[in-house]
KEVEX-773866 format. One line per 8 residues: number of its first residue (from 1); their letters; for each residue z, y, x of C-alpha. Coordinates in Angstrom, 3 decimals, always signed. Example, Ala and Ser with C-alpha at 12.3 -4.5 7.8 and 13.67 -1.06 7.14 Angstrom:
BEGIN
1> AS> +7.800 -4.500 +12.300; +7.140 -1.060 +13.670 .
// end
This chain:
BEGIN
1> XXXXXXXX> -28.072 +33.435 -8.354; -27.949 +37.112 -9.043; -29.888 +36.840 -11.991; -27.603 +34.293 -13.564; -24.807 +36.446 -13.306; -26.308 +39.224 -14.988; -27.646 +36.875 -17.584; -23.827 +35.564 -18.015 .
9> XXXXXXXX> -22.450 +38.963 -17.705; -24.599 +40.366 -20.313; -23.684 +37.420 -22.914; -20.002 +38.222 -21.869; -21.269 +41.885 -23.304; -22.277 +40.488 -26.267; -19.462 +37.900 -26.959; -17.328 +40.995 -26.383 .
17> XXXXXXXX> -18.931 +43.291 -28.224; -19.611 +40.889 -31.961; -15.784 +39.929 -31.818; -14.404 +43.874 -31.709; -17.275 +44.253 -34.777; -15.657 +41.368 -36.602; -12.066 +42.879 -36.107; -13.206 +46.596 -36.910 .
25> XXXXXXXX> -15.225 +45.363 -40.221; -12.355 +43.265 -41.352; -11.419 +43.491 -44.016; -14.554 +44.376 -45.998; -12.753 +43.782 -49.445; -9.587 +42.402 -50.881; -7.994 +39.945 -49.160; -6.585 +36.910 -51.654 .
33> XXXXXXXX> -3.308 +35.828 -50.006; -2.204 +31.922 -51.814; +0.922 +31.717 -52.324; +1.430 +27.979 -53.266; +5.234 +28.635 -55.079; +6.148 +30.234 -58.353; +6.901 +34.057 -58.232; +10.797 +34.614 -56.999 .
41> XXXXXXXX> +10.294 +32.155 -54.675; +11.361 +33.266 -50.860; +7.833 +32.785 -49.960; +6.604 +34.602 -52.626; +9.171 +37.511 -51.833; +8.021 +37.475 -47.973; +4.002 +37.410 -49.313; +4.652 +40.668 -51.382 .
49> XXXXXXXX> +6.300 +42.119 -48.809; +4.025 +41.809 -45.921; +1.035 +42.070 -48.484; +1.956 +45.597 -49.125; +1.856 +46.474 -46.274; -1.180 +45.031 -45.206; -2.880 +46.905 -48.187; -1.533 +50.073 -46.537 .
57> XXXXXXXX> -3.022 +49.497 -42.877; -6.169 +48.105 -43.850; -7.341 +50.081 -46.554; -8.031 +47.117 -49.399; -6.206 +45.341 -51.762; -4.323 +41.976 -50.918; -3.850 +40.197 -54.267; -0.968 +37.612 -54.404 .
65> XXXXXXXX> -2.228 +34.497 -56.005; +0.689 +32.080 -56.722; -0.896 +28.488 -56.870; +2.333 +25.851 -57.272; +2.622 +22.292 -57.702; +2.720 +19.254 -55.353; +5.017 +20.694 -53.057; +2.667 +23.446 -52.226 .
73> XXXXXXXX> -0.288 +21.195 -51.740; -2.396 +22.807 -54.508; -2.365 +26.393 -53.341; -2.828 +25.170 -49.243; -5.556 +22.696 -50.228; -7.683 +25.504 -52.169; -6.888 +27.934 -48.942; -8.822 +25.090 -46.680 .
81> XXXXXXXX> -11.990 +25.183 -48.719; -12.303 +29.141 -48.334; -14.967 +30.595 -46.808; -13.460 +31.384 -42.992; -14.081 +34.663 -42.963; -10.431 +35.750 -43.484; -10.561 +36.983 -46.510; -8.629 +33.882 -48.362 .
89> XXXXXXXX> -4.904 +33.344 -46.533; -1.981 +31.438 -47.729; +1.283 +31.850 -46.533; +2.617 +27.909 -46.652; +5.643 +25.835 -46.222; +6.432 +23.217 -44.167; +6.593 +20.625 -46.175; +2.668 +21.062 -47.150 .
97> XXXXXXXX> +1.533 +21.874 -43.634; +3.615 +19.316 -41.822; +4.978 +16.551 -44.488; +2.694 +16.099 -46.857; -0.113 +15.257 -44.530; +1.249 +11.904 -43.986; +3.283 +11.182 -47.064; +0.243 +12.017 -49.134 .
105> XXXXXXXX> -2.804 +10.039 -47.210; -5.005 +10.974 -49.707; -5.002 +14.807 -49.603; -7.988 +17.182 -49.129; -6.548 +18.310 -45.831; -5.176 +18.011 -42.816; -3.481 +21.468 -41.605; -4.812 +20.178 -38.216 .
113> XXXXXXXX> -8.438 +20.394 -38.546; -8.727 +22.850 -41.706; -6.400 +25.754 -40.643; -6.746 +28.217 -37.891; -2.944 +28.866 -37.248; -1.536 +32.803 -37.539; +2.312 +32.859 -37.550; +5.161 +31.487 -38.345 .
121> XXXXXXXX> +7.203 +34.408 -40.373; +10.687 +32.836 -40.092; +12.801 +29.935 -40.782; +15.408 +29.293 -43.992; +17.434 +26.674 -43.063; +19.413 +24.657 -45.248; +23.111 +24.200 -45.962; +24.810 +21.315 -46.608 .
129> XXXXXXXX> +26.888 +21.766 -49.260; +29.723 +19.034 -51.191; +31.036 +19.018 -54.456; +34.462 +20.583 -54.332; +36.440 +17.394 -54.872; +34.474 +15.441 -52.371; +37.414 +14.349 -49.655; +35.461 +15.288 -46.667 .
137> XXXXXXXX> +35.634 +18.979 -45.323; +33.231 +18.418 -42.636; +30.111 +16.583 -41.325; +32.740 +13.955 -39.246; +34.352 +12.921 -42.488; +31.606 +13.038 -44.836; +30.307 +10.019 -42.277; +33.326 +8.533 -42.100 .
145> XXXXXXXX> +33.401 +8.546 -46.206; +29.912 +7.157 -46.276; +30.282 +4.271 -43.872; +33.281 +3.368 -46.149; +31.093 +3.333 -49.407; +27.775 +2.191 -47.949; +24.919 +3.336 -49.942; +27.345 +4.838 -53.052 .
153> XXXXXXXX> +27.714 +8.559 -51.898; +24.406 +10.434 -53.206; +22.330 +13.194 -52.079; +20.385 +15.600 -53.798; +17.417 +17.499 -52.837; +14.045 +19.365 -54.701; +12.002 +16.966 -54.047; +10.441 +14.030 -52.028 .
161> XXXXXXXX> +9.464 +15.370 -48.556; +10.854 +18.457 -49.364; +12.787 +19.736 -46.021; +16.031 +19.042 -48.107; +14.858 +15.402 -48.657; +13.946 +15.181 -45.055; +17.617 +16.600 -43.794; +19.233 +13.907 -45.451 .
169> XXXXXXXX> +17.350 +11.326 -43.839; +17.859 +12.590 -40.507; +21.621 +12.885 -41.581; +21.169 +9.146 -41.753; +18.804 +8.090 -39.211; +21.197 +9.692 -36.862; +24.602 +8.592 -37.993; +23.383 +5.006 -39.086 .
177> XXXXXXXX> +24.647 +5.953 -42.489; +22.865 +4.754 -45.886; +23.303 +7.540 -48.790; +20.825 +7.319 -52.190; +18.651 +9.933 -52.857; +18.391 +11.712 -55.900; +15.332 +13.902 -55.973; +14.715 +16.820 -58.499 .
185> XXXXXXXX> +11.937 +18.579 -59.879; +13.748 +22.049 -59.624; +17.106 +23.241 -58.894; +19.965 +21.045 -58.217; +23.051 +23.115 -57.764; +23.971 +22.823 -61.674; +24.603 +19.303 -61.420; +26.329 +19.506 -57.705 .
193> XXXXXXXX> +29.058 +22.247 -59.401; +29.576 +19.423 -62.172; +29.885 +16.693 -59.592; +26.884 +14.455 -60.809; +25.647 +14.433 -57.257; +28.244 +14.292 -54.186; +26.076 +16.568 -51.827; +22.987 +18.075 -50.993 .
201> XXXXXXXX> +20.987 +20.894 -48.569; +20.376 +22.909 -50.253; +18.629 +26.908 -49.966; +21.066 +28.746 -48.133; +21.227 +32.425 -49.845; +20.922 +30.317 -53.277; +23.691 +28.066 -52.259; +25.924 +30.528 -50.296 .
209> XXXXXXXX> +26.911 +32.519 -53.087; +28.470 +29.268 -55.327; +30.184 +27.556 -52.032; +31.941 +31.631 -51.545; +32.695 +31.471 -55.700; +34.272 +28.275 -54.907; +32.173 +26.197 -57.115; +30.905 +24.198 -54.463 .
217> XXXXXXXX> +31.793 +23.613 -50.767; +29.692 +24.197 -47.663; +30.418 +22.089 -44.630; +27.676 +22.775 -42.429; +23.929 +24.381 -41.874; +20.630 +22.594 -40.398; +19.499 +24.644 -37.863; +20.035 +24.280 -34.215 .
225> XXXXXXXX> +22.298 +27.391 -34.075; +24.468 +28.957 -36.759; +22.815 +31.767 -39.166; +24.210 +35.286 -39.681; +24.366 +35.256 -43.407; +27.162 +32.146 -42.634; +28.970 +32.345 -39.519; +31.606 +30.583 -40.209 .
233> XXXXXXXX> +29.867 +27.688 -41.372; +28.847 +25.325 -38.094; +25.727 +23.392 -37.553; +25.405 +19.536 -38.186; +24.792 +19.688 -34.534; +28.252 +20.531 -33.592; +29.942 +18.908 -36.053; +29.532 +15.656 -34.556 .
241> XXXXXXXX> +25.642 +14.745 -35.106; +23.977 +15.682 -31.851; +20.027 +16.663 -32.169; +20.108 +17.182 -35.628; +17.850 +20.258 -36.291; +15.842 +20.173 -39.514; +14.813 +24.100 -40.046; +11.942 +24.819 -42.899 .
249> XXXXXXXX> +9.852 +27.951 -42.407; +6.862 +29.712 -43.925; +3.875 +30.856 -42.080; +0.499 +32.402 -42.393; -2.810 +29.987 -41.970; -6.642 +31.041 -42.290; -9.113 +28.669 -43.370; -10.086 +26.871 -40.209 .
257> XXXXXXXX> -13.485 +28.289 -38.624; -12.110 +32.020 -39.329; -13.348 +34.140 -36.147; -10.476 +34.642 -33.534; -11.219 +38.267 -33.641; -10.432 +38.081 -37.248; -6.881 +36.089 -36.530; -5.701 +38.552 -33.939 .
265> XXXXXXXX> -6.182 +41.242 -36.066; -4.303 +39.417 -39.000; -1.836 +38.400 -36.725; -1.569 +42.221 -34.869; -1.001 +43.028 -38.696; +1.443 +40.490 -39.470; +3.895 +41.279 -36.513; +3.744 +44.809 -37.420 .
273> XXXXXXXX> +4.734 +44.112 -41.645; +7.390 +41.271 -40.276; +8.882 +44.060 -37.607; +9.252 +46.998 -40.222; +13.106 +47.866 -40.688; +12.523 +47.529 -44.664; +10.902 +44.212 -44.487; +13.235 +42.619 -42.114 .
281> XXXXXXXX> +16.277 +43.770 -44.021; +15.227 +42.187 -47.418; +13.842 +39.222 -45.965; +17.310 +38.592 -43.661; +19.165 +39.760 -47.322; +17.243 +35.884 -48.639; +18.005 +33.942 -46.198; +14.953 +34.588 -43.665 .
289> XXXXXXXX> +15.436 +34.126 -39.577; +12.678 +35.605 -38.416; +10.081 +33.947 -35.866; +6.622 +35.599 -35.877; +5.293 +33.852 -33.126; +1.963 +34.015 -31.353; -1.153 +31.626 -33.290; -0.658 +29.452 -29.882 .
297> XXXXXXXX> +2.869 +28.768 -30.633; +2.655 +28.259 -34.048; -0.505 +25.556 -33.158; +1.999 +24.238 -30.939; +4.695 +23.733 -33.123; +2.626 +21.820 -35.420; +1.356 +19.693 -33.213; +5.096 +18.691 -32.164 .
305> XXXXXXXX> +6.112 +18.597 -35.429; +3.813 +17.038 -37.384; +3.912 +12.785 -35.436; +7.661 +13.685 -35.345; +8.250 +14.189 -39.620; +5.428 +11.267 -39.346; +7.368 +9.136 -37.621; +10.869 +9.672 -39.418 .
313> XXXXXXXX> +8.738 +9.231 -42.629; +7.427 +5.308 -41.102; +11.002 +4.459 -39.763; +12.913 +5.981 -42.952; +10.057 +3.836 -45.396; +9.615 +6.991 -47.409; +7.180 +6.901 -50.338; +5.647 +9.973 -52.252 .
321> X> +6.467 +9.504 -56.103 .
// end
């Protein structure tokens, strides 16, 4: 017996001893951080942001390498086939991490089994925002207005399965409502201002500043509590549509594989960008609540998430274009 534990003990040693080697050797050159948006994007903002200061603390480079298309699913699909040694990251969306996994069956990965969770860096949540003729000034009439004009009221959003796309779906699963949905390839808001489209959710920093020039109207926001860049505007929540909480968010994912000495110390380094006064500020200036939870949480929150967006998706008969 004694000479089992001192065989255990001593592989303990070991164990010990190879995973503070992989976190003090880490990282042995650049680090290539994915960003699967266009440059200006919030996620691209919050990746140059954090990847400066990552540079700083570790000593080596950390190259931004914007990959967009297919609602992020390029840029995350190249991240799974890195080598996990964490020296390829990519700061995703939820739309490619949660979404797209079952509206697209036929991608290259499943954030499940190719991604080794890091954090969650904060939330953006949408606003739901009218053009400024619409006759409904909140969430109770705009049902009311739909259930008059079944299916004639439209909704606009950046895409299928984009969190926008998803809000109003909810907004109708919930209120037994039928809207249509008119998705774009970009930017909406043009078209909202010249009342082509009756409504959308739309980005709320984006958004924010044409409902305050008066151009648009905003009614109500999709989180579960109201944001601090728009007090004043309530939740679809409280307005009338209990549970409705549809919140997108960005977060940090290593190739699956990656050594969890190699995570902590990525995450240790994340917190630490995420909780620097400068960072904060100009990520809460765009919109950002801030989350920057633990790689168990954010493992957890996927694993919630994801058969919940699959089964609105199944219910809702949504189809990728």
């Amino acid at each position: 017996m004694k000479r089992r534990h001192v065989v255990a003990d001593a592989a303990s040693l070991v164990f010990s001893a190879s995973r503070a080697n992989a976190q003090q050797d880490y990282p042995s050159k650049p680090v290539r951080l994915i960003v699967p948006f266009p440059p200006g994007n919030p996620a691209d903002l919050a990746a140059r942001l954090i990847g400066e200061r990552w540079s700083a603390q570790w000593g080596q480079p950390v190259v931004i390498d914007n990959v967009p298309g297919a609602a992020g699913t390029i840029g995350v699909g190249r991240a799974a086939k890195a080598a996990p040694d964490g020296h390829t990251l990519v700061l995703s969306g939820d739309a490619a991490a949660v979404t797209n996994i079952t509206l697209m069956p036929t991608l290259s990965y499943d954030t499940r089994r190719d991604f080794a969770p890091i954090t969650q860096v904060g939330s953006t949540p949408n606003l739901l925002v009218v053009r400024k003729d619409l006759p409904a000034n909140n969430v109770g009439e705009l049902v009311e207005l739909a259930r008059k004009r079944p299916g004639s009221l439209t909704y606009a959003s950046t895409g299928i399965g984009t969190s926008q796309h998803l809000c109003g779906e909810i907004l109708c699963q919930l209120t037994g409502i039928e809207m249509v949905h008119v998705p774009y390839k970009d930017l909406y808001i043009n078209d909202l201002m010249a009342g082509r489209v009756d409504m959308g959710f739309a980005n709320t920093v984006t958004s924010l500043q044409q409902a305050r020039a008066g151009a648009i109207r905003a009614i109500a926001v999709s989180s579960a509590h109201r944001v601090a860049v728009a007090p004043d505007v309530p939740t679809v929540a409280e307005s009338g549509v209990p549970g409705f909480d549809v919140t997108p968010w960005f977060g940090f994912l290593a190739p699956a594989g990656t050594p969890a000495a190699i995570v902590d110390k990525i995450h240790a380094a994340a917190i630490k960008a995420i909780g620097d006064p400068a960072v904060r500020a100009r990520l809460e200036e765009r919109g950002f609540e801030i989350i920057a939870n633990t790689p168990q949480a954010f493992e957890a929150a996927l694993k919630t998430e994801i058969p919940r967006i699959a089964e609105l998706i199944r219910v809702r008969g949504i189809k990728a274009q």
